[in-house]
N, C-alpha and C positions, 0 to 999 in steps of 0.2 A: 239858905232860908227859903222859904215858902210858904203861900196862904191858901186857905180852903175855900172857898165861894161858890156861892152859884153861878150858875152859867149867865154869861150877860149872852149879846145880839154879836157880837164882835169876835167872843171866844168860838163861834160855833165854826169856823173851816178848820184853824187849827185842832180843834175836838175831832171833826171829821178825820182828821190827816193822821191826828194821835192813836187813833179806832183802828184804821187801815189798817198802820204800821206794824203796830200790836198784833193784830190779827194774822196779818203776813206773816210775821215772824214766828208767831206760836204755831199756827196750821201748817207752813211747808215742813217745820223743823219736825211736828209731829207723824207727818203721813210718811217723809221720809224713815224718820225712826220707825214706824209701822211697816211698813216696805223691808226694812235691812232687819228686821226682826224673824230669827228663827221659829219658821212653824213645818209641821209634818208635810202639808200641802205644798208648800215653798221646795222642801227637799224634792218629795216625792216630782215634783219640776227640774230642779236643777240637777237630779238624775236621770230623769228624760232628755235636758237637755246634750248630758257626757256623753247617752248612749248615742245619743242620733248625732252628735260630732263626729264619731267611728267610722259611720257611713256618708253621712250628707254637711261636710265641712264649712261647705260657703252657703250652703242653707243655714247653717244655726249659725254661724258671724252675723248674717243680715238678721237671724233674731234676737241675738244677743244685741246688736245695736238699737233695736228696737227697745226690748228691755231699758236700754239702757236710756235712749230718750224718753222713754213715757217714766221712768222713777227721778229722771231730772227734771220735764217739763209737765208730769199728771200734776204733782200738789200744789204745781203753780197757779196751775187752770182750775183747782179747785178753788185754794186761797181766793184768787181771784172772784171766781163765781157769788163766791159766800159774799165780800167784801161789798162789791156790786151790787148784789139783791138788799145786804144791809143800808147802802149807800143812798139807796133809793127808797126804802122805807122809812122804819124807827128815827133813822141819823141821816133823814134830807132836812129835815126843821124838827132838830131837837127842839126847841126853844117851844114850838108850838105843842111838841109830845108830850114834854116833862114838865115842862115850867106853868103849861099855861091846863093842867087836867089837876083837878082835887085828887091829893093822895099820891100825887109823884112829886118830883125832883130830881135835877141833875147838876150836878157838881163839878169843878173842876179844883185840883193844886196849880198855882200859880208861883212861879221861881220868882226873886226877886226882881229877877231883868224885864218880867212879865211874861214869859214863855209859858202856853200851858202843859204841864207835865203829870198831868194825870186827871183821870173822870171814873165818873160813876154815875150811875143812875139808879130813880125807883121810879114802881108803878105797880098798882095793884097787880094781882095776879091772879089772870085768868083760871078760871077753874075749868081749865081743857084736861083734857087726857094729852099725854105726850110720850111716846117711848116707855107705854105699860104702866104709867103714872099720872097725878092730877094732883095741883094742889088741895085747898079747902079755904074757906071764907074766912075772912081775916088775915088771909098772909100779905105781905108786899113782896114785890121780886126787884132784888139786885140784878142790873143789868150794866152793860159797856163799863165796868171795872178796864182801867188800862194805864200800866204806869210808863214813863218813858224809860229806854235802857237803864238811860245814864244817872236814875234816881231811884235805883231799884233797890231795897236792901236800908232806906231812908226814913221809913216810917211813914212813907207817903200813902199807901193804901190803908194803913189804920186809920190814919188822920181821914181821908178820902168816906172811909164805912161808917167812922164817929158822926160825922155829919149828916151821913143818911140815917145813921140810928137814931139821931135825938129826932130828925124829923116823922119817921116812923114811929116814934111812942108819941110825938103830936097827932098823929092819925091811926093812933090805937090799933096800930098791927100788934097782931099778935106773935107772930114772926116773919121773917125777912129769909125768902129761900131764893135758889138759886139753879139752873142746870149749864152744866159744862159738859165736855168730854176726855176723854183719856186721850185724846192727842193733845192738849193744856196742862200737860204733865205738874208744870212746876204749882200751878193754881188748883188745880186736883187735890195735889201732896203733899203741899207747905201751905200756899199764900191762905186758902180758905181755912183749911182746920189752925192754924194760926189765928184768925179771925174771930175763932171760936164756933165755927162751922163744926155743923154734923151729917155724916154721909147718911141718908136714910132710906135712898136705895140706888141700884146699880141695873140700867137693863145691855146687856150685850146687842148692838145692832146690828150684827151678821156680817163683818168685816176685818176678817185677821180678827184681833184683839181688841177691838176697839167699845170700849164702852159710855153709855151716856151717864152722867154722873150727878144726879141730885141731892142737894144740901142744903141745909136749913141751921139757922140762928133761931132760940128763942128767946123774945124777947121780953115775954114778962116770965120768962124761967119756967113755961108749960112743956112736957112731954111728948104733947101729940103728935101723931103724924099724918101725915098725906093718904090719902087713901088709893087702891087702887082702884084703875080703871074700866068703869062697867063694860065698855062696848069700843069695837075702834071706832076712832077719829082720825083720820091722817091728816086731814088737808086743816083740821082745826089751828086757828091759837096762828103769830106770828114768826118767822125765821127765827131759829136757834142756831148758837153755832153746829151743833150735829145734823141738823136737816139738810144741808146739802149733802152728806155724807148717805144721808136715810131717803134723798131722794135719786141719787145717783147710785144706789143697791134697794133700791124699791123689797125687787122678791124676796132678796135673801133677808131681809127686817122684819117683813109682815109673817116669817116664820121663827120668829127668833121672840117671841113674848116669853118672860119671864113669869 
């Protein structure tokens, strides 16, 4: 069993710790997958590397080790990075972000032992350009959605989104959108369009495969969409999970508008 509530003053390290973990888990699990994923570029390497084994042996063992620390310990220092810059903004005082600004809210599921095992958040939503896209007036944005492992599959993030929804038709959004990335595989492909989420656009960042992923709830059943973005903006608008990604491949991004 478990309850939905807002966030008190008490729940806010364990939300912090719940956020991390979450995050940890999804970004190493994804950049790895991303990494061990067959691409042209990837071969067209690992054919360089057979040939130059022919000649120069314990030259490509010391690169192959290499390889091989940076695909075990890069999406660490990623994870991490992203984790830390979040830690430090949105999710150093929730309490003061969500609970105490017209038009947001953050929530937590509480287990019955009182463990918190999952959050969410709302907040208007900035009308920045972001990754070739911009919301429009009137939407709110779902943010730190994060279930625990071990109550996954529970009904706990629809219970988690019901509570942000009924308080969003109180503040007359008109929809409730969202941006992720395709290293969040399972929230991308299941947890959102389960939610009733609609994908309404897709920009590729310039990295293997990796895409930024925008989705939108409507919530009094309108059609519309986000419009695109007149002019860039990079540095606009706060941390997304894909801005570390978009800031640690700057060039290859700001060539890759959709």
């Amino acid at each position: 069993m478990y309850k939905i509530r807002p966030l008190e003053a008490a729940d806010v390290p364990a939300a912090r710790a719940l956020f991390a973990s979450g995050m940890r888990e999804t970004l190493i699990w994804g950049l790895r997958s991303e990494l061990a994923r067959p691409t042209l570029p990837k071969a067209a390497i690992a054919f360089a590397i057979f040939a130059a084994s022919l000649y120069l042996p314990r030259t490509v063992a010391c690169a192959l080790c290499a390889l091989g620390v940076f695909a075990f310990a890069g999406p660490r220092k990623i994870a991490s990075d992203y984790i830390s810059k979040s830690l430090s903004d949105d999710m150093l005082d929730p309490m003061a972000r969500y609970r105490s600004t017209r038009g947001s809210g953050f929530w937590v599921a509480v287990s019955g032992s009182g463990e918190v095992i999952g959050t969410v958040a709302l907040e208007p939503a900035n009308e920045i350009a972001e990754h070739g896209w911009t919301w429009v007036y009137g939407d709110g944005e779902l943010r730190r959605m994060s279930v625990s492992s071990q109550w996954r599959g529970r009904g706990v993030a629809r219970a988690l989104f019901t509570a942000l929804l009924d308080e969003a038709r109180q503040h007359d959004y008109r929809r409730i959108v969202l941006s992720t990335s395709s290293l969040q595989a399972q929230a991308s492909a299941i947890t959102y369009p389960r939610l009733g989420f609609v994908r309404v656009h897709t920009d590729l960042v310039g990295f293997g495969s990796i895409r930024a992923n925008f989705f939108a709830f409507a919530v009094d059943g309108s059609t519309r969409t986000a419009r695109p973005m007149l002019h860039d903006d990079d540095d606009a608008g706060e941390f997304r999970p894909l801005d570390i990604l978009r800031h640690l491949f700057a060039p290859a991004y700001r060539g890759s508008s959709s």
